[in-house]
Residue, then its C-alpha position, 0 to 999 in steps of 0.5 A: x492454368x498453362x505454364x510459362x512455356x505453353x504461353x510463350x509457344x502459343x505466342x510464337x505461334x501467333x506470329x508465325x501464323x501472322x501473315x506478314x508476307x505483304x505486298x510492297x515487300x520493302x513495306x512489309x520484310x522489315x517488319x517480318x525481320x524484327x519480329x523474327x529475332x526473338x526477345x523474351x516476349x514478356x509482355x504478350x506472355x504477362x497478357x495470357x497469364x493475367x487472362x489465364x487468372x481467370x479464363x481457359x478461353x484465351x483466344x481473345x487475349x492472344x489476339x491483344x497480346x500479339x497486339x502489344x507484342x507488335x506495339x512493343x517491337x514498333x517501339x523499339x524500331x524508332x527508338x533505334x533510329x533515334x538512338x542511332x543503335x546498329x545491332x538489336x538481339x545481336x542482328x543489324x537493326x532495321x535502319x542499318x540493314x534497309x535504311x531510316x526512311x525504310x524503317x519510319x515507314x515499317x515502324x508507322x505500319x506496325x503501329x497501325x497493325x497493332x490496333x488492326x489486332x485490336x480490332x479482332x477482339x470480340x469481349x464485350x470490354x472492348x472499349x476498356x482494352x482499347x483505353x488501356x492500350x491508349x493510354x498506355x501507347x501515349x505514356x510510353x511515348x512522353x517516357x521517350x521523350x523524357x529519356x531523350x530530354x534528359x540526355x541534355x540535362x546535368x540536373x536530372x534528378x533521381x525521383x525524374x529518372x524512376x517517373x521517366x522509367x515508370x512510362x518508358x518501360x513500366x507502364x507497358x508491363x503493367x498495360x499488358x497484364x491490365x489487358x490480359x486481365x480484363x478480357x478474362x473478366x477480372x473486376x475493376x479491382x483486380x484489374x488495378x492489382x495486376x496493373x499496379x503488379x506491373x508497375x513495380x515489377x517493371x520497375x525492378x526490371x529496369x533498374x535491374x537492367x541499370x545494375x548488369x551494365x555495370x556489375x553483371x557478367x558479359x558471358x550472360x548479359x550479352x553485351x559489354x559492360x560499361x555501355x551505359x557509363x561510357x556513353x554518360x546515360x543517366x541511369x539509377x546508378x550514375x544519378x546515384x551517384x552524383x548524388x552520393x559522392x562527396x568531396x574527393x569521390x565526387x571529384x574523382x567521379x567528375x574526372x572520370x566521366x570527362x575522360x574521353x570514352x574512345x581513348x581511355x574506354x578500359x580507365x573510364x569503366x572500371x574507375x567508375x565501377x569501383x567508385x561505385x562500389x566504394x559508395x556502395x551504389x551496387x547495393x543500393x540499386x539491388x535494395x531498390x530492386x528488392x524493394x519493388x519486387x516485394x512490393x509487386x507481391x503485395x499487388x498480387x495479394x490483393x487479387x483474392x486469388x489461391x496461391x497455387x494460382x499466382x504463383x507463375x506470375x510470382x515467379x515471373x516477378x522474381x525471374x526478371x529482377x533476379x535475372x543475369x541477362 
């Protein structure tokens, strides 16, 4: 078995290795630039290690992993464009350092490299990678759609929220590791453990992620706190909390988010942040992370497997629901 670390430097040097220095060049350099900035590489690194369960041999898993690694990235590309975002990792996105027909354009082509990568597999389930990622692709797409639908909506509810984060980033977690568990041989029941795992690990991910806006600590998590209440996201915590304020709280709450997020930005962010702590919204969203990571290790029982075997991705899990940035 390869640690964490071995995995992710095989991964970095799959792209490196990648050629991406194509002609036309304005095709090709925003592709070159976003893959380049970094991340944590989570889904490529879920694939080797699902793979790595159950096979030394790894090389075709490399090729699906930087598959979906690129898929990932090409995601996050359009999603930028439609967010409007002008900073990714800390760099310019793609739409802001060329332009949005540029990055439509790389994006397109990304996608289309991702299934060249596909193509590259040798393992006899082939067919079974290619409809999981199918799948997959598709889900991750209608969870965006969602995402952007609910940004009109007042009545989103919370079960639509945990549905809309399931595909938008769960589905491809969970993809990745089906992927990476398949082409290493895995049964069909094992299969479905690995994906399950990533269901609720990505679940815990997310709502992890809706926690640190609001209570984590800048110098770790990277960016300013608040962003999502000053932009009025309907996140696990803002959901919540429509739905736990009552009377005054509910009042104050409704006061606050009509308070103008340029002007009284500081006012708007820490009233929230208090109320949320007055209804005790912080410990609920970390019960429902703890939740789900607990029920990522019971998927992880199910494959029959020594211990000593699961334990990186057991670590993993708790890494990610557990991390600060």
């Amino acid at each position: 078995m390869k640690s964490q670390e071995e995995l992710l430097a095989l991964v970095e040097q799959a792209i490196v290795a990648n050629a991406w220095k194509r002609e036309p060049a304005g095709l090709y350099e925003p592709i070159e630039y976003v893959l380049s900035l970094g991340g944590k590489r989570i889904r490529p690194c879920l694939t080797l290690m699902a793979c790595n369960l159950f096979t030394e041999d790894l090389s075709d898993a490399l090729k699906a992993a930087l598959a979906l690694e690129v898929f990932h990235n090409f995601t996050l590309l359009h999603d930028d464009i439609m967010d409007k975002a002008e900073t990714r990792r800390g760099y310019a996105t793609v739409h802001k350092r060329w332009n949005e027909n540029t990055a439509i354009l790389s994006g397109d082509a990304m996608l289309i490299e991702a299934y060249r990568l596909l193509d590259k597999l040798e393992t006899p389930r082939f067919r079974e990678v290619l409809g999981v990622f199918n799948t997959t692709a598709d889900e991750v797409c209608k969870g965006q759609q969602y995402d952007m639908e609910f940004e009109k909506r007042m009545d989103v509810t919370l079960d639509e929220y945990m549905e809309m984060i399931r595909l938008k980033t769960a589905v491809l977690l969970a993809g990745s590791l089906k992927i990476g568990a398949i082409i290493g041989g895995a049964s069909d029941v094992q299969a479905k453990a690995l994906y399950d795992f990533g269901i609720n690990m990505g679940l815990a991910f997310q709502l992890q992620d809706d926690y640190l806006d609001a209570f984590g600590d800048p110098k770790f998590f990277g960016k300013a706190i608040g962003g999502d209440i000053l932009c009025g996201k309907k996140c696990f915590l803002m959901l919540s909390a429509y739905e736990l304020a009552k009377g005054v709280e509910r009042e104050k709450l409704e006061n606050l988010m009509a308070l103008d997020s340029k002007t009284c930005a500081n006012e708007k962010i820490s009233g929230v942040i208090e109320l949320y702590r007055s209804i005790e919204i912080d410990k609920r969203c970390q019960e429902r992370v703890n939740h789900y990571t607990a029920k990522a290790s019971e998927c992880l029982k199910k494959l029959g497997l020594p211990e000593e075997k699961l334990e990186p991705l057991s670590l993993f899990a708790g890494s990610l629901s557990k991390r600060r940035k």
